[in-house]
N, C-alpha and C positions, 0 to 999 in steps of 0.2 A: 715381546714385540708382536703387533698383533700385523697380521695379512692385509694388501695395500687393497684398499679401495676403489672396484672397478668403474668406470662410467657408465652411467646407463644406455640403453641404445634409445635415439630417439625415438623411436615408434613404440617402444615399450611406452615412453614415458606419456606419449601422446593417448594410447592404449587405457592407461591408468587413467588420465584428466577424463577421460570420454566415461570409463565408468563410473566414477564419481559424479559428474556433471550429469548422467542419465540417472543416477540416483538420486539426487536432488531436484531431480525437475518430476521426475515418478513416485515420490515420495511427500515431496513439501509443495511444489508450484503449483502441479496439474492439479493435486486436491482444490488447493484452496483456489484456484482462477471457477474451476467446477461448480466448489461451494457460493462465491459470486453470483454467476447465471442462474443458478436456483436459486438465491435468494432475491435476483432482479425477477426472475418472471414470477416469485410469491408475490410479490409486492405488487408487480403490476395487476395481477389477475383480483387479488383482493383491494386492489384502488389504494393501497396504503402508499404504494409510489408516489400519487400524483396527490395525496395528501401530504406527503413528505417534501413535495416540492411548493405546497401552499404556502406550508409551515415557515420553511427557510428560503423561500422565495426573497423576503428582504435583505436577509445578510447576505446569501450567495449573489444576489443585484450590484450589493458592493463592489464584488470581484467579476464581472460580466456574465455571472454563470446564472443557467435556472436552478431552481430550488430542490429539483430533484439531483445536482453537485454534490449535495450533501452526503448522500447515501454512496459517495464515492469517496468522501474523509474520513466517513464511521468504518465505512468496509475497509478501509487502509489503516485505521488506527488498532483497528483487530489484528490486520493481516494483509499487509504488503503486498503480495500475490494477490489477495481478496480484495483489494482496492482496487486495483488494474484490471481484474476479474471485472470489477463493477463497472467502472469506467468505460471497458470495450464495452460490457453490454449495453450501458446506456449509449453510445457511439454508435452502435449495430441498429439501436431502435431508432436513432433518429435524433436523442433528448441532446447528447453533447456534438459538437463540433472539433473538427480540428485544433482549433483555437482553443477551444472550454479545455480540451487534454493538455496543450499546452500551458496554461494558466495551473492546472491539476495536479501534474509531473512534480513538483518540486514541494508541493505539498505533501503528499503521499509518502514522499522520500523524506520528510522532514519530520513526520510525527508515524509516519508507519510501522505497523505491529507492536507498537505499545503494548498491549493487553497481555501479548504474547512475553515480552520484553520483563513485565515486570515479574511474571511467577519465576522462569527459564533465567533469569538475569540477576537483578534488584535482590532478590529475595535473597537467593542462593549467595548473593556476595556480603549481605549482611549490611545492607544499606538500609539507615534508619528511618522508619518507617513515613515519619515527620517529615521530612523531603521528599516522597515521592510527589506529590501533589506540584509541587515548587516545577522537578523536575518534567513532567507532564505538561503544564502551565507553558514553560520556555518554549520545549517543542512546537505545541500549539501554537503561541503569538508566532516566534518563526513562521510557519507552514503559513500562517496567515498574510505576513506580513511578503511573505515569497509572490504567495497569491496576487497581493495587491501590487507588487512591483512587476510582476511579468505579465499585468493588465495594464501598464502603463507601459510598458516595452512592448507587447503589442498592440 
């Protein structure tokens, strides 16, 4: 018979969530939101931003967003944190609105850290190769089609 199991004391438990949670946000988030803002102010200082927003200026038109949006789906499809990363930064310089983040949010969340997803994920579970593409594709229309509906909601 083994010894009865004690309860834990709430603060202990409270105690534990907090170092985890400060380990994840010190370890995974801060990087990659960091990694973001250098990658908005490369872009901006060598003009590849506002070429990025030439580029995709049409499709992002679709969804009410400027063309520089985009560099807010790529950053999220890498790295979730690194999408939101991008997002504030373009928000900070002026490019997104309130609104453009709102329209953003559900995209981000829909196709975010793929890249990440399929070595860490996909791979390791033995999921045939031949379907990642499929599985990729869905996300995306999703993210898309999120975009296009909470431009008509707002």
């Amino acid at each position: 018979m083994s010894a009865p199991q004690s309860n834990p004391v709430i603060t202990d438990v409270f105690v534990e969530g907090a170092r985890k949670g400060w380990s994840i946000a010190t370890s995974s988030t801060l990087p990659n939101v960091v990694m973001a803002f250098i990658i908005i102010k490369a872009l901006e200082i060598t003009g590849a931003l506002k070429g990025l927003g030439l580029i995709f200026a049409p499709l992002m038109g679709l969804f009410g967003l400027p063309g520089e949006a985009a560099a807010v789906l790529i950053g999220g499809w890498m790295s979730m944190g690194g999408g939101i990363g991008v997002a504030i930064g373009l928000f900070d310089k002026g490019i997104l609105t309130g609104e453009h983040l709102a329209i953003l949010a559900p995209a981000i969340y829909l196709m975010g850290s793929q890249v990440q997803y399929l070595g860490r994920i996909l791979g390791v579970i033995g999921t045939r190769a031949t379907r990642i593409p499929l599985m990729i594709g869905i996300s995306v229309i999703n993210a898309f089609l999120a975009m296009l509906l909470m431009r008509i909601i707002l």
